[in-house]
N, C-alpha and C positions, 0 to 999 in steps of 0.2 A: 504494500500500500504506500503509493506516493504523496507523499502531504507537507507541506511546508512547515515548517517550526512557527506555532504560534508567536507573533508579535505581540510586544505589551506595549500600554501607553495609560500616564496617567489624565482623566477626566472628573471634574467637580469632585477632587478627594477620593476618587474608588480606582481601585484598579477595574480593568476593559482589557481583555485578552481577547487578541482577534487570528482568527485562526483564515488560511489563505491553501483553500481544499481545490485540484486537480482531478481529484479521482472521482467517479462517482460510487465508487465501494465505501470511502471516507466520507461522503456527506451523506449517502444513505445509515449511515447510522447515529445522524441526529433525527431522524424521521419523526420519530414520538416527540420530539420536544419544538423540532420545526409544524410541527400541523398543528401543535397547539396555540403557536402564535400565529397562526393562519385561521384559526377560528377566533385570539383572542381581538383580531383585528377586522372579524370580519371580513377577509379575504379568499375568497373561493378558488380563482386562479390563481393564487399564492400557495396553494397545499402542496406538499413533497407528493401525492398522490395522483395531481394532476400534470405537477412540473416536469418530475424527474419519468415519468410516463411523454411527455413530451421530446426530453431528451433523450430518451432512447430509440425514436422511431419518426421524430420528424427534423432536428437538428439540420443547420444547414451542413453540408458535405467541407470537411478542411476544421470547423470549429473547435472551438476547447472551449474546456469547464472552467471557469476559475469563481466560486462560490466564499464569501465570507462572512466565517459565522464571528456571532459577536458574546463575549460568555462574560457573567461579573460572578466570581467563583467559577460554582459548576453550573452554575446557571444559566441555558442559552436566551438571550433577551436582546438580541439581532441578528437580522442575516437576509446578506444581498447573495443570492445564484446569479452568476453571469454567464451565458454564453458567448465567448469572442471570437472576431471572426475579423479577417482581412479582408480588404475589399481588392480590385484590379489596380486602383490608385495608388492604393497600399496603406489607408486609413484604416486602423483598427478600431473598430467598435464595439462596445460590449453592450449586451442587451438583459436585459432579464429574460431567465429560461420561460419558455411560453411566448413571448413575447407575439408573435404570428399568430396565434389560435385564442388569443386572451386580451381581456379592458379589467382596469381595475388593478392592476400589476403595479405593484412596489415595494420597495424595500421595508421589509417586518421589523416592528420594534412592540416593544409593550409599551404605552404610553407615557408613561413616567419615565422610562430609560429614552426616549426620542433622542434628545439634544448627545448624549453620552455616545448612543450607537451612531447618529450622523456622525461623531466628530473623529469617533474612531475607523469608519470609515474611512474617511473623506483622507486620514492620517495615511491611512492603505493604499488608498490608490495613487493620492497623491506620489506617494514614496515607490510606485511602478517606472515613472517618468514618462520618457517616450512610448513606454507599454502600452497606453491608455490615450488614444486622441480623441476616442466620442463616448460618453454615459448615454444612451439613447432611451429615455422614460416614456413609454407608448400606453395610452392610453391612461395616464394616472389622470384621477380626480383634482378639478382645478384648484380645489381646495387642499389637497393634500399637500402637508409641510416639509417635505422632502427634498424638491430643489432647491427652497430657499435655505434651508437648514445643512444640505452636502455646500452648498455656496458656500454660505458663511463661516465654516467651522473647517475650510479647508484650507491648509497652510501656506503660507507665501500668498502669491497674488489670486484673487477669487476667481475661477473659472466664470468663464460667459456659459449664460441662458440663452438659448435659443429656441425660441417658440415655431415647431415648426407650422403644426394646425390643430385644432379642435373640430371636435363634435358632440353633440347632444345627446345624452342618455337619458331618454323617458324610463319612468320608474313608477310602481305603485305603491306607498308609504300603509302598512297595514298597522299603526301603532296605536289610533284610537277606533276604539271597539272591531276590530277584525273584519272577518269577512263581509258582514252585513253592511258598516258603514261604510267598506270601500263600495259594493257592488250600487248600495242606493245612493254614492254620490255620482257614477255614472250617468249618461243623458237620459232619458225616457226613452225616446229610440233605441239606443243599446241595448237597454233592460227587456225591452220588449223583443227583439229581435235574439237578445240573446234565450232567452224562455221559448219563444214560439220555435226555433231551431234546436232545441235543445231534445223538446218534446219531438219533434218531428225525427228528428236521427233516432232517437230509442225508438219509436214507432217503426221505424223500418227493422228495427233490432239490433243498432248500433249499441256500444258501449264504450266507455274508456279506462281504462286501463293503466296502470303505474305498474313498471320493473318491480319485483319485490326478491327473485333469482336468477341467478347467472344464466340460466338458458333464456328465461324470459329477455335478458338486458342484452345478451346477443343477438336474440331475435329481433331485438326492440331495434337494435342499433342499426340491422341487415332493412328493417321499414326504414325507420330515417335517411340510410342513403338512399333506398331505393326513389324514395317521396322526394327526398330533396336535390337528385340529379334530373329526375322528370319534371320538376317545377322550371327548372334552370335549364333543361337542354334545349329550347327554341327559342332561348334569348341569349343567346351563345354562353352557355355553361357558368358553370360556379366557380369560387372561389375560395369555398368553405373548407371541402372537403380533398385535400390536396394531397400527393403520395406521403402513405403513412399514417394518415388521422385517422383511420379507422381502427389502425390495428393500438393507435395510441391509445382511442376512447375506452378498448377492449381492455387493456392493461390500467387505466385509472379506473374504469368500473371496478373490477376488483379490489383494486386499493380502497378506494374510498367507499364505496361498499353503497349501497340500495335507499340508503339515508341521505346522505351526502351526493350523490351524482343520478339523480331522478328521470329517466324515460318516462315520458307519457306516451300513451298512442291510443288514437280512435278510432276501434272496429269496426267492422261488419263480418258476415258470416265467411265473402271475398277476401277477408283480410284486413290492412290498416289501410285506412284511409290518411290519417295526419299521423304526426310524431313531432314531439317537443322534447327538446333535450334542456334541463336546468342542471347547475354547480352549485352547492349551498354551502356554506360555512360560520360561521356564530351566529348572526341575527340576518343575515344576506342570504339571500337565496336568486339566483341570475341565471336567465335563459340564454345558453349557447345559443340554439338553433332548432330551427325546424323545417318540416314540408308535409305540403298535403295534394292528395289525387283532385286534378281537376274538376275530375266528372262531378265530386262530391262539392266543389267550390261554393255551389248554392246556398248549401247548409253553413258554410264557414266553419268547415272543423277543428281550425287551427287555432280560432277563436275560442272556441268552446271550450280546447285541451286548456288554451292560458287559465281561462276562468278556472274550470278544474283544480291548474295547478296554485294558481292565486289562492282558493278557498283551501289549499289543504298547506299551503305556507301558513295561513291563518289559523287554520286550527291546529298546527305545530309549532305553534312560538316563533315566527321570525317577521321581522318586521318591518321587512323591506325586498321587492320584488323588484329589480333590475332588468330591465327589458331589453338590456345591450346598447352598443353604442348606434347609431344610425336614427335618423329622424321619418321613419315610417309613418304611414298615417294611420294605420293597424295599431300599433305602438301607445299612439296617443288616444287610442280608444279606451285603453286601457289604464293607463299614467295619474298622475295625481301631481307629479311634478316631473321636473328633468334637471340633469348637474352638467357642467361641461367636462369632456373629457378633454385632457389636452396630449398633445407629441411633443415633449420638448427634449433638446440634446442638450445637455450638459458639456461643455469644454474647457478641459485644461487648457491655461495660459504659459502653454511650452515653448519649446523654439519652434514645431511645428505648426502652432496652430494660423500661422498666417495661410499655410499649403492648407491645411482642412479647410478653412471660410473659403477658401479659392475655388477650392475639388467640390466644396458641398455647394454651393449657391447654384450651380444650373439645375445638379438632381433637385435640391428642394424646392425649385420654382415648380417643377414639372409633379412633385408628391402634393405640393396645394392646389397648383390646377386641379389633380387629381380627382382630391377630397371635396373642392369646392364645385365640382362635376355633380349635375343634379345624378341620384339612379337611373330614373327613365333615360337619362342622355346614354350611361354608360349601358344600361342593357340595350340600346340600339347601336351604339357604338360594337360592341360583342359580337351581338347577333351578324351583324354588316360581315364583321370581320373571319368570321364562324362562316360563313356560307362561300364567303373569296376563298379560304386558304385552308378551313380543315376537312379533312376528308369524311367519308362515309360516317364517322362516329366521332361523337364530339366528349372527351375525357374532360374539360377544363372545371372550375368549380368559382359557388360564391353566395354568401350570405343570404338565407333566405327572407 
């Protein structure tokens, strides 16, 4: 087992021992005490069960691990996983693992330890040097104190913030009185449309369904691609479900177990019609993904599953429903609010970084075009592109 010799540093009077893991044999064996500060943070994409299931089956090709945990005693009370990776420029960038399949992603701390675990970080990377040219923070919540906190507490001169873009995350806040007062704050229309559809699919002898064993959440998982390539393959494919996630979903299921990583799916005698996949952890509970069969569109089964999984977040203690990032209008049916998520990259103030602002500035003009590209443009954009140049069967993927 390769592992660096934990570094010490002192912080507001305590010793902070930070340890600097390569392997992932070595960081799997903080796993019990990493998932617990992934629940104590309410961070579902932050679990060792979703992460380190990411790093073994979706990693980009060439990367490393460089993971650091943060202990005061024996105590682990921070800890940044990075995946790094070179780019063709030769900019190294380090990402949070997940980083591509996840929102909501950042560096774990228990609350009271925040300022201590940023400054022993930031102690870390700084002391890499030329190692480190981009911290690239994708998807963190606008609110979250983490860039401004690695800023401040990092030695010598303060690295730049760089904002690359934002997006909105609709969400439905279930904290006062649960299910009942989210669903009667919804419009009249909704309420009515979701009831008159609801009856009508069990009428036909629909039902739905939540994973509760492995066979079922395999099968569960086998509907979900299948629903969510068919939704996506006549507007030139997805981007969701890219080489590798399938077989990653396959290994966090297990990890995380029936509780924690939730399939929904809406039957019929033919099979599933919809599937919704949620990630849950302390009071959060956040929907990956979903698809549903055309033919049944009328009914809006995909609709029906959220509400489902809405009313049974509610009647299991959590208190907040994250509908991902993306400004849907499905989304907002649902919502009660929304947070911005933002991309920002972090940079050291090295001798490189005149060459990074120079190498990033064309990619980042072309990543906000991007993001600031309505959906309907880029699903005709796809589709366009999908019918010029890919052949008989179209493998690509993307958010349903």
């Amino acid at each position: 087992m390769r592992q660096r010799p934990a570094s010490r540093t002192k912080v507001a009077n305590s010793e902070i021992n930070v340890s600097i893991m390569e392997q992932r044999s070595a960081l799997q064996e903080t796993s019990s005490s990493w998932d617990a500060l992934a629940v104590a943070c309410s961070r579902p994409y932050c679990a060792p069960g979703w992460t380190l299931s990411w790093w073994d089956h979706v990693r980009p090709a060439g990367s490393t691990l460089r993971a650091l945990t943060v202990q005061k005693g024996s105590d682990l009370v921070g800890l940044l996983p990075l995946c790094q990776s070179k780019d063709r420029w030769g900019i190294v960038t380090g990402h949070l693992l997940g980083h591509d399949t996840s929102s909501y992603s950042e560096p774990l701390a228990y609350e009271d330890h925040q300022p201590q675990v940023a400054a022993a970080i930031a102690s870390s990377l700084s002391a890499l040097g030329d190692g480190l040219d981009v911290l690239s923070l994708t998807g963190i919540p606008h609110h979250s104190p983490w860039p401004r906190l690695l800023q401040e507490t990092w030695p010598g001169p303060r690295p730049r913030l760089s904002l690359v873009s934002t997006m909105q995350a609709p969400f439905a806040d279930l904290q006062l009185n649960g299910f009942d007062s989210w669903f009667s704050s919804r419009s009249r229309n909704f309420r009515q449309q979701a009831r008159s559809r609801k009856r009508e699919f069990l009428r036909r002898g629909g039902r739905f369904r939540r994973a509760v064993s492995s066979s079922e959440m395999l099968s569960g998982l086998q509907d979900l691609e299948r629903l969510h390539h068919g939704r996506w393959s006549s507007r030139g494919g997805s981007q969701a479900l890219v080489r590798g996630v399938i077989q990653m979903l396959i290994q966090a299921s297990g990890q995380l177990g029936p509780d924690r990583m939730q399939l929904w799916t809406a039957e019929v005698d033919e099979g599933a019609v919809a599937a919704a996949l949620f990630v849950s952890a302390g009071q959060e509970m956040h929907f990956w993904l979903g698809g549903f069969d055309e033919d049944w569109g009328g009914l809006s089964p995909s609709i029906l599953l959220l509400v489902e999984a809405v009313q049974h977040a509610a009647e299991t203690g959590y208190c907040r429903v994250s509908f991902g990032p993306g400004a849907q209008d499905y989304k907002y049916r649902l919502a009660t609010g929304e947070e911005q998520l933002d991309w920002i990259d972090l940079l050291p103030v090295s001798r490189r970084y005149p060459y990074v602002r120079l190498v990033q500035s064309p990619r980042r003009l072309r990543q906000f075009a991007a993001r600031r590209t309505s959906p309907h443009v880029k699903r005709r954009v796809r589709a366009v592109v999908g019918r010029l140049f890919v052949p008989s069967r179209n493998t690509g993927k993307e958010h349903d």
